[in-house]
PAZAPA-4460 file (N, C-alpha, C; in steps of 0.05 Angstrom, whole numbers, plus 32768, in hexadecimal, padded with zeros to 4 digits):
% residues 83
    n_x    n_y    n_z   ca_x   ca_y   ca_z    c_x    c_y    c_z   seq   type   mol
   8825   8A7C   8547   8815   8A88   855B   87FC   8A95   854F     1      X     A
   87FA   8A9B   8537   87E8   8AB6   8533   87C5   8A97   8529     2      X     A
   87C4   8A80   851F   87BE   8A6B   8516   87AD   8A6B   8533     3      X     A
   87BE   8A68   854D   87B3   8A64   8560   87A2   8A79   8569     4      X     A
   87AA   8A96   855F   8798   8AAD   856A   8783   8AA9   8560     5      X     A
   8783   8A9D   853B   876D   8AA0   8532   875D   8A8E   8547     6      X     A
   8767   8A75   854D   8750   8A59   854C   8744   8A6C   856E     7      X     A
   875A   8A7E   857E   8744   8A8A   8595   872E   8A9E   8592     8      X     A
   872E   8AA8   8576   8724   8AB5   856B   8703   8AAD   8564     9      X     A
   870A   8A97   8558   86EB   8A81   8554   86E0   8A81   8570    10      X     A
   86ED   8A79   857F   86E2   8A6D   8599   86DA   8A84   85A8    11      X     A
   86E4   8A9F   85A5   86D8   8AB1   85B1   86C5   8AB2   85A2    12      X     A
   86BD   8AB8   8587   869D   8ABA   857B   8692   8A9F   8581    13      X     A
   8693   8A92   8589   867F   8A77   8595   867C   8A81   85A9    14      X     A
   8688   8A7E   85C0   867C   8A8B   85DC   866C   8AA3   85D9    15      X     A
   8676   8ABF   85CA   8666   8AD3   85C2   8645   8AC9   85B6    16      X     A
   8647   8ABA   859E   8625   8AB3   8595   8618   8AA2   85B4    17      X     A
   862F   8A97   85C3   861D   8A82   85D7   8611   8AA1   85E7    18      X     A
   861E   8AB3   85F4   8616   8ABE   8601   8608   8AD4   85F5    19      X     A
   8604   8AD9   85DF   85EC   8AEA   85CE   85CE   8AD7   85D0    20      X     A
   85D0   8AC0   85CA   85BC   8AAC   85CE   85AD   8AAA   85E2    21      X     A
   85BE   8AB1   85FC   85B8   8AB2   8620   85AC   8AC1   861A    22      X     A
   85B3   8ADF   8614   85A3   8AFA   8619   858A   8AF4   8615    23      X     A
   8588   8AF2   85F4   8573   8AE6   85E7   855D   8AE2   85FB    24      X     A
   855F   8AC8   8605   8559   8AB8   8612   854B   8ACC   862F    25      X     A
   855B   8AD0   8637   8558   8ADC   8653   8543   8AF0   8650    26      X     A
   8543   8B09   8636   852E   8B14   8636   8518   8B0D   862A    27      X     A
   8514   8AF7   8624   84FB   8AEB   861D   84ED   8ADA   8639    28      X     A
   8502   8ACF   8650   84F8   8AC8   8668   84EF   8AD7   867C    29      X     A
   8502   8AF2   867B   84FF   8B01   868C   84E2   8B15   8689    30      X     A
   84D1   8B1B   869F   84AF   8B25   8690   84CA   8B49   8698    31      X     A
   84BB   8B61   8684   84BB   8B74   8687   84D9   8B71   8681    32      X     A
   84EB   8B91   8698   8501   8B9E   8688   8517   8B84   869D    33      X     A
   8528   8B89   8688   853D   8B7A   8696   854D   8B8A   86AD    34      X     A
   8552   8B6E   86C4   855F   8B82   86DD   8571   8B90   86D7    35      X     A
   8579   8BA4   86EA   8590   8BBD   86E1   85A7   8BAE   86D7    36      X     A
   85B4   8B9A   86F2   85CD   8B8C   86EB   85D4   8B7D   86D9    37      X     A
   85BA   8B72   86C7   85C5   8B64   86AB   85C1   8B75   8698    38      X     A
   85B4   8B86   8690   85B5   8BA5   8683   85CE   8BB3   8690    39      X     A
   85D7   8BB7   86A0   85F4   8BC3   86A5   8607   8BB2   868D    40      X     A
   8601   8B97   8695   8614   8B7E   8686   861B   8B80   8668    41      X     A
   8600   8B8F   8663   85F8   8B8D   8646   860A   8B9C   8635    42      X     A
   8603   8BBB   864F   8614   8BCD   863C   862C   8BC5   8633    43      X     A
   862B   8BD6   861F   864C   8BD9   8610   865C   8BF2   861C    44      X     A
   8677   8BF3   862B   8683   8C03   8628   8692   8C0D   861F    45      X     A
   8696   8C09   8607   86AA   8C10   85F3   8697   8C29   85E3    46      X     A
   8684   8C32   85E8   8672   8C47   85D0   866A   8C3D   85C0    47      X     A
   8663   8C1E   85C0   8658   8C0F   85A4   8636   8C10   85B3    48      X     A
   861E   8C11   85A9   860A   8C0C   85B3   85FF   8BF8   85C0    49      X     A
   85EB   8BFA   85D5   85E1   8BDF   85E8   85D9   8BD0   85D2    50      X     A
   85D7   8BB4   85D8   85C5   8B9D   85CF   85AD   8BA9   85CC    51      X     A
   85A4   8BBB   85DA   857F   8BC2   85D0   8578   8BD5   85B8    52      X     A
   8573   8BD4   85A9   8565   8BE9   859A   856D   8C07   8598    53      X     A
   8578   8C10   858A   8570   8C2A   8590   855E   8C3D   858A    54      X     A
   855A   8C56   858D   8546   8C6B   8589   854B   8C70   8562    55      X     A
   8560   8C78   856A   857A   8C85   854B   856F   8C6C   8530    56      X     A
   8576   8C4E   8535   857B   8C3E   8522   858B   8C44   8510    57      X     A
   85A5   8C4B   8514   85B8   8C50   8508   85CD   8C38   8506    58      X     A
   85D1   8C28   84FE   85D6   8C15   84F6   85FA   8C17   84DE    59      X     A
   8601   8C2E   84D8   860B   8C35   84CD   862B   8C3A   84DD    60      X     A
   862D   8C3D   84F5   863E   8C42   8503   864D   8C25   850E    61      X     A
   8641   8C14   8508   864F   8BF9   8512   8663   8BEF   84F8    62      X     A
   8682   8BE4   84FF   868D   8BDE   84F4   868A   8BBF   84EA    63      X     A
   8693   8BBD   84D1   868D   8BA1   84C9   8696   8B89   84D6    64      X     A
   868D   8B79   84E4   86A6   8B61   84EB   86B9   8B52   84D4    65      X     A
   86D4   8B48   84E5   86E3   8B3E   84D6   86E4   8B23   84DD    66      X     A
   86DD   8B12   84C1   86E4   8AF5   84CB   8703   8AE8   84CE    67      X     A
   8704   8ACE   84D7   8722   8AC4   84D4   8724   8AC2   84B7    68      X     A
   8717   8ABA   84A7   871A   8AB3   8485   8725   8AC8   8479    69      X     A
   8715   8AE2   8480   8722   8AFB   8476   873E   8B07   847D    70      X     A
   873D   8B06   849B   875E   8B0A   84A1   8770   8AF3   8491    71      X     A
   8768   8ADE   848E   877F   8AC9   8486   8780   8AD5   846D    72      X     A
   876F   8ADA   845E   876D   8ADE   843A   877B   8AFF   8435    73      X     A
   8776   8B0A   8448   877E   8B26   844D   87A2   8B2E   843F    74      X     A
   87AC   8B1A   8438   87D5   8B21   8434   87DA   8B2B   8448    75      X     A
   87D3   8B2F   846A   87E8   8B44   8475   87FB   8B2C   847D    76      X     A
   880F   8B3A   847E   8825   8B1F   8494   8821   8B27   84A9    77      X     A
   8833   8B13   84B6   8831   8B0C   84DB   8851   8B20   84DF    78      X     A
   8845   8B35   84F6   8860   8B40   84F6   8872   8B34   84FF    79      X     A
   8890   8B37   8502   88AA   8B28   8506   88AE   8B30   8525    80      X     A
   889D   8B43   853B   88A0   8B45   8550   888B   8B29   855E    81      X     A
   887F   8B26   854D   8866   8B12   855C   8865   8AF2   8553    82      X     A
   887C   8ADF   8568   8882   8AC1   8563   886B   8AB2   856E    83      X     A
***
């Protein structure tokens, strides 16, 4: 099972870069600020910062991503509750 989390794992960062690409995209089509409701979209609610810029540029507060290569290389085992 855990083989299969990884391979949904990839596929969620594919759809993620497709839809980073959209944004991209969108505010280079769109003239001026983007409408409220795809800026609502944008935000993050978890307390991680919007997609835009900030004032701060603090850059320091974001955690590193983890790839599948690293979890696999990582030694943890697969716990014995999870078939």
């Amino acid at each position: 099972m855990f083989p299969k989390i990884l391979m949904k794992i990839t596929d969620l960062r594919s759809i993620s870069a497709k839809g980073a690409e959209r944004v991209i995209t969108l505010k280079m089509e769109i003239p001026g600020s983007m409408p409220p409701l795809i800026q609502e979209m944008l935000e993050n609610s978890e307390g991680h910062e919007p997609l835009t810029p900030s004032s701060s540029g603090n850059t320091a507060e974001h955690s590193p991503s983890i790839s599948p290569s690293s979890v696999e290389n990582s030694g943890v085992s697969q716990s014995p509750l999870v078939q």
